[in-house]
N, C-alpha and C positions, 0 to 999 in steps of 0.2 A: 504494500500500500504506500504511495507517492506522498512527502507531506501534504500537497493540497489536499488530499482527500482526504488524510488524517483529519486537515482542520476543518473541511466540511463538514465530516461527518461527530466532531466536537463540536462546534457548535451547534448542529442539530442538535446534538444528545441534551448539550446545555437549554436549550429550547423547550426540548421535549420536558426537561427535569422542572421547567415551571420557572427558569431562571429567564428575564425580561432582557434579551442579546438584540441589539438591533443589529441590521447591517452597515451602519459606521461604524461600531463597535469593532465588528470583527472584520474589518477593515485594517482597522487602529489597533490590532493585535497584530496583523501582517505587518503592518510597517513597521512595528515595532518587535520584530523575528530579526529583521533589517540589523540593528544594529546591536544584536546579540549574538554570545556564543551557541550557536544551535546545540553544540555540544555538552553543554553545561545546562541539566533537566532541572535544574531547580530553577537557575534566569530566563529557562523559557516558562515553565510555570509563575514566577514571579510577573513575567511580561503579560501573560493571558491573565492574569487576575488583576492588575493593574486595569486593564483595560473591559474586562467582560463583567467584573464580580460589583455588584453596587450596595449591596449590601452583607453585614459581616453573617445574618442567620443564611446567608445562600453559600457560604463559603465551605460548609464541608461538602454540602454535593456536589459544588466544583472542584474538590479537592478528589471526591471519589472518580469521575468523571475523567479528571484529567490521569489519575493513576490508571486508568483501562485503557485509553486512548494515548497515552504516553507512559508508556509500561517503563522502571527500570531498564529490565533484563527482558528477553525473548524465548521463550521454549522453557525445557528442563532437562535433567538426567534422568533418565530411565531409573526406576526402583521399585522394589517387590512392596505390593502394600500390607500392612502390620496387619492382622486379623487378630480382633479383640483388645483387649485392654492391656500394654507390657507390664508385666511385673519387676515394678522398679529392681526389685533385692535382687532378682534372676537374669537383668537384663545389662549387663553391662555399658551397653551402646548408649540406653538409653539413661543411667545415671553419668554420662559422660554428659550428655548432650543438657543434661537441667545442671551439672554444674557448671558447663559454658554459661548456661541463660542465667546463673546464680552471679557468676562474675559480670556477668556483661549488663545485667543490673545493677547490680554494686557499682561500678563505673560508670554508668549511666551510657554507656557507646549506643548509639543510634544508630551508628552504620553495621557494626557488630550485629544488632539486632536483628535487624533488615535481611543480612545474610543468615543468618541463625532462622529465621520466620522460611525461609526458601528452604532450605535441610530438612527442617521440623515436615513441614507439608508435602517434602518429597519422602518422607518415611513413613508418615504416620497421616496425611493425609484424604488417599486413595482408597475407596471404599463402595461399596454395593452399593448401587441407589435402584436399581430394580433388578430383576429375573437377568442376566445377563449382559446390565448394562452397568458401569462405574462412573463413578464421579468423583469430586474434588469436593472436604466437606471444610469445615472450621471445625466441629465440634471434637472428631477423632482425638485432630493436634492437640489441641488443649485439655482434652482427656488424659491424653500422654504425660504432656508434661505438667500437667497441673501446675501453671505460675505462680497463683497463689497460695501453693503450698512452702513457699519458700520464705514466707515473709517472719519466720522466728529467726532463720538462717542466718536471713538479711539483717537482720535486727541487731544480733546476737556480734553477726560482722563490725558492723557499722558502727554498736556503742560500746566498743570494747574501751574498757575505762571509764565509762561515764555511769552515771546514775540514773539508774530504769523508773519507766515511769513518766516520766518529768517531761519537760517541751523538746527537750532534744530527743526523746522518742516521739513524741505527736507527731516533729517536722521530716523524721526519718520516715516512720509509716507513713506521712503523706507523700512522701516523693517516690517512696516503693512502689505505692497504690498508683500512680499518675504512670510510674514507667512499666508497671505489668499491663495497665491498662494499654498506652502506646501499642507493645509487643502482643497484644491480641487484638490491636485496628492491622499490625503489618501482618499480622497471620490469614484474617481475615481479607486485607487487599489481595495477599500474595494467590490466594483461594478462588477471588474473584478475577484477578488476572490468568487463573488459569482455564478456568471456565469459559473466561470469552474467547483463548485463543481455538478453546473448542468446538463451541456453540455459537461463538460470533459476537461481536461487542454491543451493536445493538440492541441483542435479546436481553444481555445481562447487564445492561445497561437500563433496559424500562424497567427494569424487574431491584434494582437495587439500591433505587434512588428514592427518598420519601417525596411529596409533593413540597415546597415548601409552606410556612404557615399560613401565609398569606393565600393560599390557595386549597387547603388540605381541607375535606370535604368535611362537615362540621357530624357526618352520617357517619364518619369513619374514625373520628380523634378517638382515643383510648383516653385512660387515666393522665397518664403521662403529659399531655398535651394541652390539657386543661390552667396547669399555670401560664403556660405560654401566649395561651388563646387570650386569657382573663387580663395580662398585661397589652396585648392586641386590640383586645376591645373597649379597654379604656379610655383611650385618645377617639375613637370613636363615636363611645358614646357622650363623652366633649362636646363635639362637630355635629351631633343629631339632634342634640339641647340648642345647639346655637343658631343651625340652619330654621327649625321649628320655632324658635324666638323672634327670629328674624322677618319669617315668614309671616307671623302673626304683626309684628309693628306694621310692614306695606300692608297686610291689608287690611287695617285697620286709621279710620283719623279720629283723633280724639274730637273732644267739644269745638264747638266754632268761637273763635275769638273775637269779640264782638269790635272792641278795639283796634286793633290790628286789621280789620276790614273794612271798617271807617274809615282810617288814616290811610287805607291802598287805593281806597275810592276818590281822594279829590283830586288824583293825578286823571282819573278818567270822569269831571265834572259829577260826582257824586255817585257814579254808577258803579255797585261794588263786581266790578266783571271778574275778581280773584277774590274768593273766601280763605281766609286764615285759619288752619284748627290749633286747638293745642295738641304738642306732644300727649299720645296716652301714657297711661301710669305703665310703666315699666313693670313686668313680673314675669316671673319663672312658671311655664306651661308645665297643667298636671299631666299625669300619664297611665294610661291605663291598658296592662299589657295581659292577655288572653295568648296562652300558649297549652297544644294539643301535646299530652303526657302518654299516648297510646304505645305499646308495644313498636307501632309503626317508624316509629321517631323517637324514640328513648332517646335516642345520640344525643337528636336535634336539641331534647330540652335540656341538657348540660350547658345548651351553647347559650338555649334560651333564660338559664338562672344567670349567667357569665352575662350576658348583655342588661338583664333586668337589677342583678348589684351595682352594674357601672353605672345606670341612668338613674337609679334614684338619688346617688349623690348630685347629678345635676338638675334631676327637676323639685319641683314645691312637693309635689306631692305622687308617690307611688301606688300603686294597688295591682298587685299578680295576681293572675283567677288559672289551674290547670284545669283540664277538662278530659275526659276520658267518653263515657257515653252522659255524663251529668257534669257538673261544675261546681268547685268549693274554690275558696279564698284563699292563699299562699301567701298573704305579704306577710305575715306574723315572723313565716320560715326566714326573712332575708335581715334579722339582727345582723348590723355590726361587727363584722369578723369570722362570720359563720364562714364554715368552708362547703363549698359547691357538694362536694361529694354527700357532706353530714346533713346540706338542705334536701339534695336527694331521697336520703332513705328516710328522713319526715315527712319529707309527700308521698313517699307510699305505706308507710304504716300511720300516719296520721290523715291524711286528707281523705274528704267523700270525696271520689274521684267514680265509682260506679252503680249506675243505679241497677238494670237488671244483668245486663248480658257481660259487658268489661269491654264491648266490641266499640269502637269509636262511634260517635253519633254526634254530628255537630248541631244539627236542625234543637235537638231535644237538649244539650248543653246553652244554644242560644237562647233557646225560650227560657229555661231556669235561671240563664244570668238575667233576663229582661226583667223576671219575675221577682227577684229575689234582689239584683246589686245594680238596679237602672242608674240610681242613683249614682252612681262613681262615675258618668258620663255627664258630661257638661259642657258650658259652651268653653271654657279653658282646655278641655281634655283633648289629649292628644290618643288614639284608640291604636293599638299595633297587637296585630292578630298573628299569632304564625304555628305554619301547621301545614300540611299536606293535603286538605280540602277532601279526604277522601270518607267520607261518610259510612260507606257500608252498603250503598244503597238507598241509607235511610232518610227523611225528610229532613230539608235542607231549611227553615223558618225563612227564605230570606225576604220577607215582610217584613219580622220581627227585627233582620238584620241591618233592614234601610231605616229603619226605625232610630236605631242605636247610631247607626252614620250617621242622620243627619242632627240629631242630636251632641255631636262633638265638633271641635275644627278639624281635627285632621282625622282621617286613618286612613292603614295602609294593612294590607296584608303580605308575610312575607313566610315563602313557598320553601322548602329545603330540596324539594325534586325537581328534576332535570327538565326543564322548560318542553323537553318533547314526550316529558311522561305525562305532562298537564291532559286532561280528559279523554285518560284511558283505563278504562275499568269501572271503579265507582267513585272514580277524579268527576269532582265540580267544580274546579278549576276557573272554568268560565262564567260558570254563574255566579259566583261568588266574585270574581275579577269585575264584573258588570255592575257589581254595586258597589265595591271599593277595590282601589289600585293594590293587583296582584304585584310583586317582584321577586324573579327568582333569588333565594339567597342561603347559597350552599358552600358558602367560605368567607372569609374576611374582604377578602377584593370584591365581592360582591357585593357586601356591607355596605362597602366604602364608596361604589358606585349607586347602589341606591341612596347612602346619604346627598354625594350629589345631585340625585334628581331633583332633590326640594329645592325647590326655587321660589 
């Protein structure tokens, strides 16, 4: 493969990984190959991150990225693969090999390492992956040599003389813990590098790269992701307070200034042809947020507590209703400090959330909110619905619904399914969209574009 096509087909992949590459960009990666040593794979890595990478959460995908498509080393040495687990005491080779990685931790060698991760994976990494077919694993290797089993070793090395316990052990186990770690991302690349000279870089390329956050589908975050999201949606819901604020001073003019219309009129011989208002009273719009709790969208409403803590610090006033095939009242769960996961499991052992079946029903949770929390709609209220629109089949109230619109200033309803899932099945999509503005919004960039639309 010719460099151009290496870098074509890098920057695709970067593309593909969700990373924002324009074509000056990778332009301005070429010319800047130009005045480097191609030879030297760190200053071309250097060069391509300088020029592609805009932000530091994009940077490990481009670091994976670039490791497959600008491999170290090429190929390997043929080697018989290890079957089963070696028995350290019995296996010589292999207590040769964890006291290399013992020392080459202790030194902290990177480049040591590097070669050591290639050894590791040509012995102990080849293994059964179906009926007759092998592959290249991580988990073998590090079965083998178990890294973290070294860390008394290392300990025991490193504070000879000193006094256990104390900070000079903290700082030892933290640099041990960072360089084991290290030496199981080069085991891991080395594993991925071999795959693709296999299988092809592309494959192991869509397959090994997370979306970034700004894009990672809010139906698929795990636990793990949720701090991330929560610091994401922050600044967000800032900008969704301020557009909705904003929105309310145009269209609105306060009282007429009886004054100030007088005094405009004797320039046009008494005619007041321009009326003066006053400024209205300045206030922070309430909000009232309606989010579907259904087995359908579980993910979605992690994202939907995540967005409903960030916005009650910015509006006057809060009130969360979840709804399953009936509707009960959640803002009690959103104290101060609570954590998303612990508000979670009080909505499902605390809240009414089902009246007979457990099966989503929006028509019959609209009617109960009508009936039971009209009240928390007003003409300050700002209404944000969000939910997958998919009923069951069952009756959809949207009488009740136009009811409740026109009763607020804003709302919006906002969708977590892929705009071409919209009314397929028992999706009411559109009817629901017909009486207030649907948006899709199944990641953070999406967020961020429908906060845009308020104008």
């Amino acid at each position: 493969m010719s460099l151009l096509d290496r870098h074509a087909g890098f920057v695709g992949a970067l593309r593909g990984a969700g990373l924002p590459v324009s074509l000056a960009e990778g332009l301005d990666a070429v010319r800047a190959m130009t005045v480097i040593d191609l030879a030297d794979r760190e200053s071309l890595r250097a060069a391509y991150a300088s020029t592609v990478v805009k932000r530091p959460a994009h940077r490990p995908a481009f670091d994976t990225l670039f490791d497959l498509w600008f491999p170290p080393v090429a190929g390997h040495e043929p080697a018989e693969s290890v079957a089963g687990t070696p028995r350290r005491g019995l296996d010589p080779e292999l207590n040769a090999l964890r006291d290399r990685l013992a020392g080459l931790l202790l030194a902290g060698d990177d480049v040591g390492l590097r070669e050591l991760a290639r050894t590791a994976v040509t012995m102990y990494g080849r293994a059964a992956a179906a009926p007759g077919r092998q592959s290249w694993f991580s988990y073998s290797v590090l079965r083998a040599l178990s890294p973290e089993t070294l860390m008394a070793r290392l300990l025991k090395e490193a504070l000879t003389g000193q006094e256990r316990g104390g900070l000079a052990e903290k700082v030892a186990r933290q640099t041990f813990t960072e360089r084991i770690a290290r030496f199981e991302e080069l085991i891991a690349g080395e594993v991925r590098r071999r795959i693709a000279e296999e299988s092809g870089i592309e494959k192991i390329a869509r397959s090994a790269i997370r979306p970034p956050l700004e894009q990672l589908d809010f139906l698929r975050a795990t636990k793990a992701d949720l701090a991330a999201l929560r610091r994401a949606v922050y600044p967000l819901a800032r900008r969704l307070a301020t557009r909705l604020a904003a929105r309310q001073r145009r269209g609105n003019r306060g009282r007429l200034d009886f004054r100030r219309t007088v005094r405009a009129s004797l320039s046009t011989g008494g005619v007041p042809v321009v009326t003066h208002h006053r400024p209205p009273r300045p206030h922070k719009p309430e909000l009232v947020v309606i989010c579907d709790t259904s087995d359908s969208v579980a993910s979605f409403a992690h994202f939907t507590l995540l967005l409903t803590f960030a916005l009650r610090e910015q509006f006057t006033k809060v009130r969360a209703f979840a709804f399953i095939d009936t509707i009960d009242e959640i803002t009690e769960f959103f104290a101060p400090g609570t954590d998303v996961v612990d508000a979670m499991t009080r909505l499902a052992q605390e809240a009414d959330l089902v009246w007979i079946s457990g099966r989503t029903n929006y028509g019959h949770a609209i009617e109960v909110f009508a009936d039971r929390y009209a009240d928390a709609i007003g003409p300050k209220t700002s209404l944000l619905i969000l939910g997958d629109a998919r009923s069951n089949y069952g009756p959809l109230a949207t009488e009740t619904l136009t009811g409740l619109v026109a009763q607020a200033r804003h709302a919006y309803w906002l969708n977590p399914e892929p705009r071409a899932d919209w009314d397929t099945g028992d999706s009411a999509a559109s009817t629901y969209g017909d009486i207030m503005p649907m948006h899709e919004c199944r990641n953070v960039s999406q967020l961020a574009a429908f906060i845009e639309t308020i104008v």
